[in-house]
N, C-alpha and C positions, 0 to 999 in steps of 0.2 A: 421174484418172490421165492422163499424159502419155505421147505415145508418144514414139519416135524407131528409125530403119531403117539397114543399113548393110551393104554389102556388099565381100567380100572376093575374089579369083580367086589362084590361083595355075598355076601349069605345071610337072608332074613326069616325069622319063623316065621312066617307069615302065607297063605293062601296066593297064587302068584294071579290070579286076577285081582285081589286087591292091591296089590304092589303094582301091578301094569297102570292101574287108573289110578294111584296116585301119582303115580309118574308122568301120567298125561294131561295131567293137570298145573299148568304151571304157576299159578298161585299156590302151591303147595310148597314151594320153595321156600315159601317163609319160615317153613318150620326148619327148615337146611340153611337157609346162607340170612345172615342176621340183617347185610345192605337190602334186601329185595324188599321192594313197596309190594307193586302189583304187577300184572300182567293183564293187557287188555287184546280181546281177539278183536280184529279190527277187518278179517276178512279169510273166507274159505270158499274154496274152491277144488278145483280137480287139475292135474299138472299133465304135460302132454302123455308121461307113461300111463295116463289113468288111475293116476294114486290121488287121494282127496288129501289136502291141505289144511294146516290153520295158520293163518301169518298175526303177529302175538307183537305189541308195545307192550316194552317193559321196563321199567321203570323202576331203578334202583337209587339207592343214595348213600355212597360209600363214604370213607374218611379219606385225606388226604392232610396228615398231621391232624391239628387239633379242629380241621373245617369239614362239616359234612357238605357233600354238593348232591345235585339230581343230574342222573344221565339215561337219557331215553336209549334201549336198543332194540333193533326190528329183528324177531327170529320168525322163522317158518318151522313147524312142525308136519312132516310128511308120514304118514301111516306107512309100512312096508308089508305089516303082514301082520299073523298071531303073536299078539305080545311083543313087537318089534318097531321103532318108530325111531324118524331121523330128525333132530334140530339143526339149522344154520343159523348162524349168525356174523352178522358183522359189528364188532367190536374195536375199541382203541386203537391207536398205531397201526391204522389201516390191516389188523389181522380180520381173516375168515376161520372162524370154526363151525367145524362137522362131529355133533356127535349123533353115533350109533350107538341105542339103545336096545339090548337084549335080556328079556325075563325069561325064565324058565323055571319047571319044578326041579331040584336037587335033594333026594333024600330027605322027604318030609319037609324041606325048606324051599324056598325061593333064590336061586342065584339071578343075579341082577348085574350085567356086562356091559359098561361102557368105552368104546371106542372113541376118541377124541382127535382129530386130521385138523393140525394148523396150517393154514398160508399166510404168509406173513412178511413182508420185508426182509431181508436177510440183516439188515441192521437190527434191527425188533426181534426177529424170533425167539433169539434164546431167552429176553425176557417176556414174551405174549408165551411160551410153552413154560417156562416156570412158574409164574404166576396165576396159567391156569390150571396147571398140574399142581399145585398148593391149594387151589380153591376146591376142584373138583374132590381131591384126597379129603379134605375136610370132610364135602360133602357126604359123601362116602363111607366115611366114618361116623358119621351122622345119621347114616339113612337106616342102619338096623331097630336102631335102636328107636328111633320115629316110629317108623313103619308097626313096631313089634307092640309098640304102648297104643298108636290110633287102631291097632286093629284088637287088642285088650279093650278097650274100651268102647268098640262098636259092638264087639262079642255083650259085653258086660252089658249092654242097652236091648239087648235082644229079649 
């Protein structure tokens, strides 16, 4: 197996507890990556360090040329701490990804830090780490501006 590492930061106006919990919600993806159906919890628990668990089907349906298809993948979500939380997943071409997520307040703003750890075939890697470094950077470039208008608007309902 091959690895490879990559990290993302972004910066949201936004209150960094509402940034944390929409991040830990992974149905909320849909407003981020346009293939994602759903995400169903399907089991929680506690892992031997003592951290509580969610393990998550999710169910996407990408394009491949002009065919859309469904692919089920199983991630766990592991609590680490305040505003800090890890997903695994096993995806395509036999890779594993780890990301690390980290919220924080930044100067009246939310900074938002993800860490991304492939293993992967050494045939696969370089493309399981482009592919998700193209997806993630999307997302990314996505998430202020989400984040900035759902929390405009839960303000606005107040």
């Amino acid at each position: 197996m091959a690895q490879a590492t990559f990290e993302l930061a972004t910066l949201a106006a936004v209150d960094a507890d509402f940034a944390y919990r929409f991040l830990l919600d992974p149905n909320n993806r849909r407003h981020l990556q346009p293939e994602f159906v759903q995400a169903e919890l399907v089991r929680t628990g506690t892992n031997a360090c003592g951290q509580i668990f969610q393990d998550y089907r999710i169910t996407e349906r990408p394009r491949l040329a002009f065919v859309r298809y469904h692919v089920n993948v199983w991630s766990r979500l592991v609590f680490n701490g305040p505003y800090e939380y890890t997903t695994d997943m096993n995806t395509a071409l036999g890779a594993h990804l780890s990301h690390h997520i980290l919220v924080d307040r930044d100067e009246g703003a939310t900074r938002i830090v993800e860490e991304v750890h492939i293993d992967a075939p050494w045939l696969t890697i370089s493309i399981v780490r482009r592919q998700a470094y193209l997806e993630h950077r999307r997302k990314f470039d996505r998430l202020p501006g989400v984040l900035e208008a759902l929390y405009r608007s839960r303000e606005g309902g107040r």
